[in-house]
N, C-alpha and C positions, 0 to 999 in steps of 0.2 A: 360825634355822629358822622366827620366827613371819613372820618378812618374808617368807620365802619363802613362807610357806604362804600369807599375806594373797595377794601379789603372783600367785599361781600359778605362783613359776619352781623350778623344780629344783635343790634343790641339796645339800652333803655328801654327795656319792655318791662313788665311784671305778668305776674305768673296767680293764678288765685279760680279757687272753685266758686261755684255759682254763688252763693247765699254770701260770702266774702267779698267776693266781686262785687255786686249790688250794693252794698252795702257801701265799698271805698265809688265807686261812681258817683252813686246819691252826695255822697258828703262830696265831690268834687263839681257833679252838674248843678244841684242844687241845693248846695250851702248845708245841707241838716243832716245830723247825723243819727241815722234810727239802728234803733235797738231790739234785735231779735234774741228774745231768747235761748238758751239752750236749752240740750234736753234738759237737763239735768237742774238746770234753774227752774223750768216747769216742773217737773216731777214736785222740788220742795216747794212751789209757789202752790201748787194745786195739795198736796199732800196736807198743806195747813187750813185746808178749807175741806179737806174730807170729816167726817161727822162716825170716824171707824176707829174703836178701841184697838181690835190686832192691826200692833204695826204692822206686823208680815203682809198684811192683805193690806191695807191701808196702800205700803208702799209700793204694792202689786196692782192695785187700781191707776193711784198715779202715774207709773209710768206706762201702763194702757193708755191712758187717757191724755199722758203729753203726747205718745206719739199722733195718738188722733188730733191733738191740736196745733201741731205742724201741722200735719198734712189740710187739716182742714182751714188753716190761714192760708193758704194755699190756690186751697181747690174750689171752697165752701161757697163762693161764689157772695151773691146776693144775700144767702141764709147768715151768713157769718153778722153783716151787719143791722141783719133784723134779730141777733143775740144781743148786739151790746145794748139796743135800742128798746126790746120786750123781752127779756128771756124768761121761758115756760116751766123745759124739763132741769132737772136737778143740774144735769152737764153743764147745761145754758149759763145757769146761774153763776157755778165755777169758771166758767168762760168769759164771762162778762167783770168777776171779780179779780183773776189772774189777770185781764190786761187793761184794765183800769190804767195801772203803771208801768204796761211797757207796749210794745207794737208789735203787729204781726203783717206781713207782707200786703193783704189784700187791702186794708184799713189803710194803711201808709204806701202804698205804692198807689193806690187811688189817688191819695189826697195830694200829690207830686204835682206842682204848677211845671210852669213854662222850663226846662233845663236852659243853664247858661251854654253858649257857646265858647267851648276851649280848641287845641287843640289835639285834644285825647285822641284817639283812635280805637276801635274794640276788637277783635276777632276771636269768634264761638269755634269751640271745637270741640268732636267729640258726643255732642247731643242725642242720644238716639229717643230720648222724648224731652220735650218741652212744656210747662205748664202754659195755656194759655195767659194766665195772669202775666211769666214772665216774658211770655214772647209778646205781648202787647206794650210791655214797657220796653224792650228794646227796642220795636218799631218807633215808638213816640220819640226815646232819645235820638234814633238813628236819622230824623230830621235836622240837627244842628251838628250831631256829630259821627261822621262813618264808623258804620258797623257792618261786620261783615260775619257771614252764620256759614260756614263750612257740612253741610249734610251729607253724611253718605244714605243716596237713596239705592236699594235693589231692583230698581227697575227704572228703565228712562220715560216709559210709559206713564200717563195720568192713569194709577192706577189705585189712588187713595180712595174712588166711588166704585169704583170696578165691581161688577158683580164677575165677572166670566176672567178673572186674571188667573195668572199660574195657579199652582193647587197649593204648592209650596208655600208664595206669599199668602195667599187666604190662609193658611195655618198657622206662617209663624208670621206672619209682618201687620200685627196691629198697630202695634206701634208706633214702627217706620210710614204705618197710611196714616195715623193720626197726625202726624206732624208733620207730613207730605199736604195732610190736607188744610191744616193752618196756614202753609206757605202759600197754595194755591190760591187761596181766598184773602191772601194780604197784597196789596200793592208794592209789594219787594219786588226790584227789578234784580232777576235770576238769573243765573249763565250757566249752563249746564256742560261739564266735563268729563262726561262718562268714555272708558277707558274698556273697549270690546276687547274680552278675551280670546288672543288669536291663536293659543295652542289646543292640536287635535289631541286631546284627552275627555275622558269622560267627566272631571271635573271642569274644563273648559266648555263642554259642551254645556252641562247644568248651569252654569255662569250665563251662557249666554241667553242661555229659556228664560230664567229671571232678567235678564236685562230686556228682550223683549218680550217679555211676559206672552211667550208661544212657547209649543212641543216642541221638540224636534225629536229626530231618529236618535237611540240609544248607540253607546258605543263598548265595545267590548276593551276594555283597559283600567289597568290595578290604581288608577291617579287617587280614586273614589274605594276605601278596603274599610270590613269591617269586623275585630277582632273579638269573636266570643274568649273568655278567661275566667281562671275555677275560682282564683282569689282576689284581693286587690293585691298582694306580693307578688302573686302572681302578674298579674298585668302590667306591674313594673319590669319584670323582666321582661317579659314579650314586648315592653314598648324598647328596651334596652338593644335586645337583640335584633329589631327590625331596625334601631336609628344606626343601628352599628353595620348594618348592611346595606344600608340607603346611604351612609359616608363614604363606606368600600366604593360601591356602584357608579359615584357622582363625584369626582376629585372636586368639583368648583364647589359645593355644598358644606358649608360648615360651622359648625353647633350654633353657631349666631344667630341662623338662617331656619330655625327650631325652633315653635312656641307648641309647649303643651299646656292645658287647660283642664282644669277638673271643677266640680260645683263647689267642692273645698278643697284645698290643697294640703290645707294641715294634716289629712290621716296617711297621705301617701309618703308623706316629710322622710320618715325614721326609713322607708323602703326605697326610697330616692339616695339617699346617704350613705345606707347601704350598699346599695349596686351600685351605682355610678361611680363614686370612691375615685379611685384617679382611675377611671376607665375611660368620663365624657366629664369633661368641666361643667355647673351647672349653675345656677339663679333661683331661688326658691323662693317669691311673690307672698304677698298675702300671708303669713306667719302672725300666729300669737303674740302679743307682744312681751310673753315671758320667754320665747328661745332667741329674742335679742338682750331682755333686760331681765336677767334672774331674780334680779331683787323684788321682782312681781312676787315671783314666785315663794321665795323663802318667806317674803311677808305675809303669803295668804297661807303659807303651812304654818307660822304664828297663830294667825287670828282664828284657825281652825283649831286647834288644838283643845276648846272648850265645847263647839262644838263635837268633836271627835272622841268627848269624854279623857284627854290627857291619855288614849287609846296607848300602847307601848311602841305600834307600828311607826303612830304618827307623831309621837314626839322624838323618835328615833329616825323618823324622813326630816323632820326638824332639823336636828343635830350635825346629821349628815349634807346637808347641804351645805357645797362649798364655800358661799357667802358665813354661814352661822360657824361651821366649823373652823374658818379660817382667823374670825371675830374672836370665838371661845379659846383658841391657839391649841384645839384637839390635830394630835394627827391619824391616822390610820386606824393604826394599833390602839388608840386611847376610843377610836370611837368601837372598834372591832372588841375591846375590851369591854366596853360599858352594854354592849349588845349580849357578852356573855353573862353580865351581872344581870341583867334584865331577865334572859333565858333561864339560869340557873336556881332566880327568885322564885321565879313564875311572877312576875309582875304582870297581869292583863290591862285593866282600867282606872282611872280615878286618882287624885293624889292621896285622897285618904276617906276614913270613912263615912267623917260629917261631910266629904266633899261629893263621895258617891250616894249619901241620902239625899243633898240638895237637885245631883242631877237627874238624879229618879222622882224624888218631886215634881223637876219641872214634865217630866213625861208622865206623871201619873201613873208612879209605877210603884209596889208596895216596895219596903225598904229590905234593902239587904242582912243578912244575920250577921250581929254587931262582930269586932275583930278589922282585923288592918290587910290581913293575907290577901294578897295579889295585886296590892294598893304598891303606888309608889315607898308613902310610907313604910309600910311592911314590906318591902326589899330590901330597901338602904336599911331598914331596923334587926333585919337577920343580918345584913353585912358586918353590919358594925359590930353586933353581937359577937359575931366569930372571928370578930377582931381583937375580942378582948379575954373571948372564952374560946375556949381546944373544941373542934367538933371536927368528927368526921364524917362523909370530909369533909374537907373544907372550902369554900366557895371564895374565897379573897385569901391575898397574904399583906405582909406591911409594906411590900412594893406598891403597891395597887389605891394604899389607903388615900395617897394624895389628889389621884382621882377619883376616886370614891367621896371627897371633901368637897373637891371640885362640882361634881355631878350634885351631891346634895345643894349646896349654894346656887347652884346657876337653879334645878328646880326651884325654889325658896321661892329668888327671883322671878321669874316667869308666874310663880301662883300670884305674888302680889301684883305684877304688872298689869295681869291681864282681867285681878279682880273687877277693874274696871268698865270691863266688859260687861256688868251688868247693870251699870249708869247710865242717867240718862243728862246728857248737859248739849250745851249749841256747838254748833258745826266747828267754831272754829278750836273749840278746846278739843276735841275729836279730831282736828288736822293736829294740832303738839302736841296730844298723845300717840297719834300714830308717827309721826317725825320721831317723839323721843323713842321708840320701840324699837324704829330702823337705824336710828344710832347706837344702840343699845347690844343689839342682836346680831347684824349688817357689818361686813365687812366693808361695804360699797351699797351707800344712800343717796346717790346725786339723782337718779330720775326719779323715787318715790319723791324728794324735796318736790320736783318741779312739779309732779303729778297733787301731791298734799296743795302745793302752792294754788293748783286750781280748784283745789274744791275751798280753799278759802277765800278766792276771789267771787266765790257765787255762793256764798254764807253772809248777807249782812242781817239776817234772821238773829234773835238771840233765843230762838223759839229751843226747849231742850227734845234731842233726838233719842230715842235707842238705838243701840246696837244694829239690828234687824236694817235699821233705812241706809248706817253708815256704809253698811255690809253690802246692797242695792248699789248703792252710790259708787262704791270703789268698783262693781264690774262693771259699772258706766264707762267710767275712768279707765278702765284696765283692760274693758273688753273689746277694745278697736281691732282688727288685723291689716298690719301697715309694714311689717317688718319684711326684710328683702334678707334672706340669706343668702351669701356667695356673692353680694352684690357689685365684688371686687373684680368678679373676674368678666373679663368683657366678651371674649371666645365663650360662651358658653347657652348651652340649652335652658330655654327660660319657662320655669313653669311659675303660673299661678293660678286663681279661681277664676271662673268665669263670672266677672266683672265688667258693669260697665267700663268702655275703655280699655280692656284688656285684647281687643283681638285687631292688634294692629298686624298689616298685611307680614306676612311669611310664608317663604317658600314653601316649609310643611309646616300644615297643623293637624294635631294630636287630641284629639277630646277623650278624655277618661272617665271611668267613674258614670256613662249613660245607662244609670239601672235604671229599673222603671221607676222604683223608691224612691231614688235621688233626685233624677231631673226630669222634664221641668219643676222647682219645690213649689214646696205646700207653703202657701201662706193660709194661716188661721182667721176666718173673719172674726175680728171683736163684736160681741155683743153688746159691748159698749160704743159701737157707733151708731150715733142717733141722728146723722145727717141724712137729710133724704134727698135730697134733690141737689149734685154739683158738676163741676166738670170733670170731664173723665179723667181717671186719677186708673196709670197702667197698675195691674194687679200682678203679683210675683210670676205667676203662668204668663202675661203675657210680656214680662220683661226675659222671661227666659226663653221661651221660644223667637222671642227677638234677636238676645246673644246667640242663640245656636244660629240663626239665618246671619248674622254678620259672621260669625265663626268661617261660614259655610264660602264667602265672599271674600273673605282676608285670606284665605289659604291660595297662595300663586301656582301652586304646583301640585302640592299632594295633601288630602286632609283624610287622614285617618280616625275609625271611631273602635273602642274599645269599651265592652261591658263586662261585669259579673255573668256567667248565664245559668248555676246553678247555685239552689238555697246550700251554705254552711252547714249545714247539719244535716240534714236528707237529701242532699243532693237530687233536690228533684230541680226540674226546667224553669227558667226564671227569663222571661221577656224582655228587651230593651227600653229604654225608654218610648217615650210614644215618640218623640221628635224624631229618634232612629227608627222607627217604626215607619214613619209617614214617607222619609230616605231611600229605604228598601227596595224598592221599586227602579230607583236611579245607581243601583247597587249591584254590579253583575256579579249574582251569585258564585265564580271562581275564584271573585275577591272577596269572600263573606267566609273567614275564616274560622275554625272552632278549635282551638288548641286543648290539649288532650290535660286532662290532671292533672295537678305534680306526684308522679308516681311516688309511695309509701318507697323508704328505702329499703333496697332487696335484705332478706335476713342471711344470717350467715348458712354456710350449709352445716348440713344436720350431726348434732349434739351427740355425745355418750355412745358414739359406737365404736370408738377402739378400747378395747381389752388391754392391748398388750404392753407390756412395759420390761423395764431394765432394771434390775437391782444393782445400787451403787456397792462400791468395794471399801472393805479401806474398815476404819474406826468412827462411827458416825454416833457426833452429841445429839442428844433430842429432847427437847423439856419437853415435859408429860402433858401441859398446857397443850403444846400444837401436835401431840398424838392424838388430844382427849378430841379434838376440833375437828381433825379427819372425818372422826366418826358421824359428829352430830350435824357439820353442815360440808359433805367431801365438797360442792363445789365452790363456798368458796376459800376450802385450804387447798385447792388447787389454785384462784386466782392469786390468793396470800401469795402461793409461793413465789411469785413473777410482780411481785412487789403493785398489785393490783386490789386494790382496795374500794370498793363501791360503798360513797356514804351518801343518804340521801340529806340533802339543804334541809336544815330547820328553819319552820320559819314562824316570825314573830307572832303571837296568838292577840288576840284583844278580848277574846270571851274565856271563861273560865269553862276546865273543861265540866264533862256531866260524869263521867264513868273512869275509873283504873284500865289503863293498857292491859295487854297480855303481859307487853315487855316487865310493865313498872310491878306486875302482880307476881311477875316471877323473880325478878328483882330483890322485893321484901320477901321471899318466902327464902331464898338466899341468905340474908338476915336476921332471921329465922334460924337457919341451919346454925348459922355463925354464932349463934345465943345470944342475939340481941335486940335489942324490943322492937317488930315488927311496928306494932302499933304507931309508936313516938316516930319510925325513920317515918312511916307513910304521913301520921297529920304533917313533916316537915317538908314535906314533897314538895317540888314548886308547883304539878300538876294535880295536886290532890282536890277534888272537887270541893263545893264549898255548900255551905247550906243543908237540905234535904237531901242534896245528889251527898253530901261528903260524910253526914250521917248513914244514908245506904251501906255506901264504899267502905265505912268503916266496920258496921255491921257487917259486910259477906269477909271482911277481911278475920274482924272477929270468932266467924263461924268457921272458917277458913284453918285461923291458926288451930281451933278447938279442936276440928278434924284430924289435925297431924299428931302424929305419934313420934316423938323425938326424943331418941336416947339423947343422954350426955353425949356427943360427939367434940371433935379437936380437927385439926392440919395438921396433915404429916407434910414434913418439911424433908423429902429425899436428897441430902446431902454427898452423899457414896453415890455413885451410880450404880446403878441397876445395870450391870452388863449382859446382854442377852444376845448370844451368835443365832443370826439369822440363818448364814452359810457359812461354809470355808473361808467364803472371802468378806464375810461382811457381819463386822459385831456394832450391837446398837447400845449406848450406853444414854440410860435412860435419868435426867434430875428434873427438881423442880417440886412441886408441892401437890399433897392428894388432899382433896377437903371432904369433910363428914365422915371423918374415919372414927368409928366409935368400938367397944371394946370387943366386938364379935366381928368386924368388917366392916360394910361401905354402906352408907348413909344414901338413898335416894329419894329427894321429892316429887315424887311421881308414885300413879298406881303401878301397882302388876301388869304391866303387859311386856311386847316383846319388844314396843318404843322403848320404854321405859328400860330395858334391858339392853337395849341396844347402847342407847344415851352414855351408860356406866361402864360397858364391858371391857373396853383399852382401862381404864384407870381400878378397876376391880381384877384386871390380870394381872396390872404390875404391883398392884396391894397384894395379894396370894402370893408373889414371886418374892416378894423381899421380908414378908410374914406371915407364913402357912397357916397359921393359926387363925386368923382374920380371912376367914372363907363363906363368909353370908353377905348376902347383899341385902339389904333392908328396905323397903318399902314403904316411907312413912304416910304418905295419904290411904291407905289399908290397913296400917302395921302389919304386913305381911313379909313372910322372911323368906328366903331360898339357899340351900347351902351346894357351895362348889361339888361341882359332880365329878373333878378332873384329879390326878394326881401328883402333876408336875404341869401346871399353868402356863410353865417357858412354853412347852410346845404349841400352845391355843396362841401364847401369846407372838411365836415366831409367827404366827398365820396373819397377826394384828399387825404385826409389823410389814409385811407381805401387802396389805389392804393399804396401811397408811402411804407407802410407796409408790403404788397406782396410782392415789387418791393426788398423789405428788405429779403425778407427770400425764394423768389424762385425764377429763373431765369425767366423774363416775356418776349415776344417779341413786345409789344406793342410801338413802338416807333413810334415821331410824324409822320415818312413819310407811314406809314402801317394802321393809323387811318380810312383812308376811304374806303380799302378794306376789313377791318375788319368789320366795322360796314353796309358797304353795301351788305357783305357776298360774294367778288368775290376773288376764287382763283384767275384766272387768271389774275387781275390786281395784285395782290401781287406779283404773279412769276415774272412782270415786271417790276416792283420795285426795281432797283440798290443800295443798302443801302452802303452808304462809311463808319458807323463807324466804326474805330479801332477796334473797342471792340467784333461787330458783326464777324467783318473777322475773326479775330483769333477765335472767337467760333465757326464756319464754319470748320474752318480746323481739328479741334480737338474734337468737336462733332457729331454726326447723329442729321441734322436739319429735325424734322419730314415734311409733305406734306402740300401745302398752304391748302387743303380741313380740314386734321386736325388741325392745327393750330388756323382755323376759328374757325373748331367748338371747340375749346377748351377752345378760349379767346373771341369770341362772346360778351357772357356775361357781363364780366368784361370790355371791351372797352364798350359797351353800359350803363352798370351803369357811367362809369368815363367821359364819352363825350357827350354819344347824345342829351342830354340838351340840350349843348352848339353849337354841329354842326346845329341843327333845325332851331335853333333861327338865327345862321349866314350863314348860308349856304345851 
């Protein structure tokens, strides 16, 4: 101590919150050591005196009614011990039973004789309300041993009875008068250190009106700004880019000297990580305590998985977490693979099908139509199948099988693991069950041990639990927010929530997140409080408009507010909070800023209006494949060719679907072509519906095939090329395969139209060119036929090749469903032209598509050289 005292450092002190504190004092003034509950020991103490069959509610009563019975050992005054003494209503009863064996602050800090005299000493910081109960026992101890209560009050003024005080405090300082007014009425001798703010700004000016609880003359200066913004991403940048011009501006000012604040911090997290990035070093307050301790998290995506019906999503978020997959020794590729076996199954829900009868049982839902399809079961049972039997194609090979072994054993495991989940046994066999699971699963278990550790140390219950309370219990345990991200780095801008104790003085401060939804919160009265008459006990509105008035008082230099001001969706006008609303006034509107949108990014300029191109020279290969493609989607074998491929993410399904795609319907009609049993590929589908929707599906498919009219057709396999001279300088030599070639011509499923001709016409010219005989095109959803009108095809087909060249080097819109409003020259039928391909949407969104008038006249021409031969003669 003499060291420290020479050196001026601090030290043999301890450090401890209210209810902890009390608690080591009592056992040191007066020898007894009392025992307050936790929540979480209340909840099960009271939960076994509930008289309610559904655990769900049962354990939803109890922890209403713990937290009322804190608060109300507390507050409850008088009433508390006219419960232990006559209790009436049901509560009472449970109140009187619960602390039979054990104490609650008001009962036991009454009953506290005379304190020993030590040499302790205490010092309060931090308070901005006090229960009377505990500020009467500090008084009483502070007779033998000093104590000292640190208060920041907003006004030096007796202004706890004030009718006529600032407007400000009457708004937000209930709090600070209620326990302004305890001190006044206690015989504490006070010394009062108030600290006048002596800089000319408008936020010094408002400092001082609160300190003397007067008016004064308004001042024109930005100390006091208030930022309207479109999103919360948004308002992370706007706060980004003002701290970066307030650093510019101020050389002495630095990130340290930065507290921002929001009602929660956790949703601004991923958009602070974002921007900031090594732009401003920063501290991120108040966090979950899963983006410190993952293994929260991998454990609750376990325990979910039953609830989540063994979904594909969520036993695949399972897998992927890097705790499970690091445990499992998956890397990348093995989980990237198993996502494809999932896809490929069509695995949705369920491990199997007694297991999706019991979960529909418990929802009261009739049963599924028996069979395994889209069950876990039924995936891994097609794999294995095609592991042992030839299909095409085929979804696994015998590289694959070892994790395919894999995947089935760890499922295995996890059904039997978690079969337990529907037990009911006492607390502490529910902590080593959940221990053995995070060893099991868990690459890294040491804070679930410490966290299981504490629900076994408030388990001497052998009562048996379900699921439902354990479930309760762990977001007890789990739900605290304490964690500090970045909290290494010491230069840095500090956010957290507005929290007691969080708005210690800084040069700027930042409040975020003032919508009018947000803040001041809502707290919900219970209907289950049945005290009527105690001491004033602050209510969430007025604990928050207290933060915002300390907010308002810590800020040295500059406190800035930022809101949402427009709804997400309709962008209509959205008000501030009331607390910023009441501000407004102290707010010279030049600093009351409205930052503009974040502008849609601009599209590109506008689409399909060059015509002109260049024909290569030379000897040029071409499979028939990427001629036939020109035709049917030109843009995107324009992107093809610049190695530009747009695919869109699949993503994991958990419902089965109801109906056959376009895609999957054209697909088996393919299939079909091919002479092979529609039918058998479609029930093997992974996407084939199931049930009533899969009987539909099968019927239109049924009716579907009965419609078509299907010669014997083959693939012609063009071996030789097809050499066809464009020009002088340029001959195209054509290989690769024609399919639905049957013994009069070319095979199409599709009706008669000029789509449907369009679709076929490159691959039905180079049929005619390398076997004249083979001159009909076929029709098979009409059985209608049409025979070649031409008499040497090369020349139709130099015109094809002409189009495909274009289609190569400018973006064209001629695709087959727009052929006959181009060549008939009608806007107006083209505007009503619905085009589904991919390729068109996405260039929709991101281009300016000029007007069907221009359009016409752009590509007139070019649709006229490349078809109307062919439309004439058929159509």
């Amino acid at each position: 101590m003499r060291l420290a005292e020479e050196l001026g450092i601090a030290a043999g002190f301890r450090t401890s919150f209210l209810e902890g504190g009390i608690r080591e004092i009592t056992s040191i003034l007066f020898g007894k050591e009392l025992f307050f509950p936790s929540k979480i020991e209340l909840i099960l103490r009271i939960e076994a005196e509930l008289d309610e069959k559904n655990p769900k509610r049962a354990f939803s009563i109890a922890r209403q009614l713990a937290a009322l019975f804190q608060r109300h050992g507390v507050y409850g005054n008088k009433a508390c011990l006219e419960w232990d003494a006559k209790p009436e209503q049901w509560q009472e009863k449970i109140w009187k039973t619960v602390y039979e064996s054990c104490e609650y602050p008001l009962r036991s800090l009454l009953a506290l004789d005379k304190p020993i005299k030590t040499d302790l000493s205490l010092h309060l910081f931090g308070f901005s309300h006090l229960p009377p109960l505990y500020f009467d026992f500090f008084e009483k101890i502070g007779r033998v041993v000093p104590v000292n209560f640190y208060q920041l009050s907003a006004c030096q003024e007796f202004w706890s009875d004030s009718t006529e005080s600032h407007p400000l405090l009457t708004s937000f300082g209930r709090v600070g008068r209620n326990l302004a007014s305890l001190v006044e009425q206690s015989e504490l001798d006070t010394q009062e250190l108030y600290e006048i703010p002596e800089g000319e700004t408008q936020l010094h000016a408002l400092q001082r009106e609160l300190l003397f609880a007067e008016k004064r003359p308004r001042l024109t200066e930005g100390s006091l700004q208030l930022h309207e913004v479109c999103s919360l991403h948004h308002e992370v940048e706007s706060l980004l880019k003002e701290l970066i011009t307030l650093l510019k501006a101020d050389p002495t000012l630095e990130p340290k000297d930065i507290l921002v604040m929001a009602p929660d911090i956790a949703p601004y997290a991923p958009s602070i990580q974002a921007l900031f990035g090594e732009i401003l070093p920063y501290q991120i307050a108040d966090m979950p305590l899963s983006e410190a301790h993952p293994q929260v998290e991998a454990l609750n995506l376990l325990l979910q998985l039953e609830k989540n019906r063994w979904s594909a999503p969520a036993v695949l978020d399972f897998f992927s977490h890097p705790l499970v997959s690091k445990k499992l020794r998956w890397s990348e590729e093995d989980l990237l693979q198993i996502r494809r076996f999932v896809e490929s199954t069509g695995i949705r829900w369920g491990l199997d099908y007694e297991h999706r009868k019991r979960l529909l049982a418990k929802s009261h839902c009739k049963e599924m139509p028996a069979g395994e399809r889209a069950t876990w079961k039924g995936g891994l049972d097609f794999l294995l199948e095609e592991l042992a039997l030839a299909h095409e194609p085929s979804r696994i090979d015998f590289q694959q099988a070892e994790l395919l072994g894999e995947l089935k054993a760890c499922l295995d495991q996890m059904a039997l693991d978690l079969k337990e989940i529907d037990e009911k046994k006492p607390l502490h066999a529910w902590a080593d069950w959940m221990m053995s699971l995070s060893e099991h699963y868990l690459s890294e278990n040491e804070f679930i041990a410490q966290k299981i550790q504490q629900l076994r140390r408030v388990a001497p219950f052998e009562k048996a639990y379900g699921f439902e309370t354990i479930e309760g219990l762990l977001k007890e345990l789990f739900g605290e927010k304490s964690v500090t991200i970045g909290k290494h780095h010491l230069q840095s801008v500090r956010f957290c929530s507005l929290l007691p104790m969080r708005a210690i003085p800084a040069r700027v401060i930042w409040l975020m997140g003032m919508n009018h939804d947000a803040f001041p919160r809502v707290e919900t009265l219970l209907s289950l409080d049945w005290l009527e008459e105690g001491d004033y006990f602050p209510s969430r509105l007025d604990f928050d408009r207290y933060l915002f008035l300390e907010a308002l008082l810590s800020a040295r230099e500059k406190l800035y507010i930022s809101y949402i001001g427009n709804d997400p969706y309709d962008q209509t006008p959205l008000p501030p909070s009331s607390c910023v609303e009441k501000l407004l006034p102290y707010i010279d509107p030049a600093f009351q800023f409205k930052h503009a949108p974040l502008r849609v990014t601009k599209k590109q300029p506008p689409i399909f209006l060059e015509t002109e191109y260049e024909l290569p020279q030379g000897v040029i290969s071409l499979d028939l494949a990427e001629f036939a493609r020109a035709f049917r989607s030109p843009l995107r074998h324009y992107l093809a060719e610049r190695k530009i491929f747009l695919r869109e993410e699949s993503s994991l399904e958990s419902e089965e679907p109801l109906t056959l795609s376009a895609l999957q319907k054209a697909i088996l009609r393919k299939e079909a072509m091919r002479g092979k049993s529609m039918l058998e590929k479609a029930q093997r589908s992974s996407n084939f519906p199931l049930g009533p929707y899969g009987e539909l599906a099968l019927g239109q498919l049924k009716k579907e095939k009965g419609q078509l009219v299907l010669p014997p057709s083959d693939t012609l396999v063009v071996s030789d090329p097809l050499c066809v001279a464009v020009n002088e300088t340029l001959s195209v030599e054509l290989t690769g395969v024609i399919e639905g070639v049957y013994d009069k011509g070319l095979l199409v499923l599709d009706k008669k139209s000029v789509k449907g001709a369009c679709r076929a016409w490159p691959l039905f010219l180079a049929l005619c060119a390398i076997d004249p005989s083979k001159n009909r095109l076929f029709f098979a959803k009409e059985g209608k036929e049409v025979e070649g009108f031409f008499d040497d095809p090369r020349l139709l087909l130099r015109k094809a090749l002409n189009f495909y060249f274009l289609c190569s080097q400018k973006p064209t819109p001629l695709y087959p469903d727009w052929i006959d409003p181009f060549l008939k020259k009608k806007p107006a039928a083209l505007e009503k032209i619905a085009l589904f391909d991919p390729t068109y949407k996405w260039a929709a969104r991101h281009y300016t598509l000029p007007s069907a008038d221009r359009l016409i006249e752009k590509w007139h021409d070019v649709a006229s050289t490349t078809y109307q031969e062919m439309c004439d003669a058929w159509f």
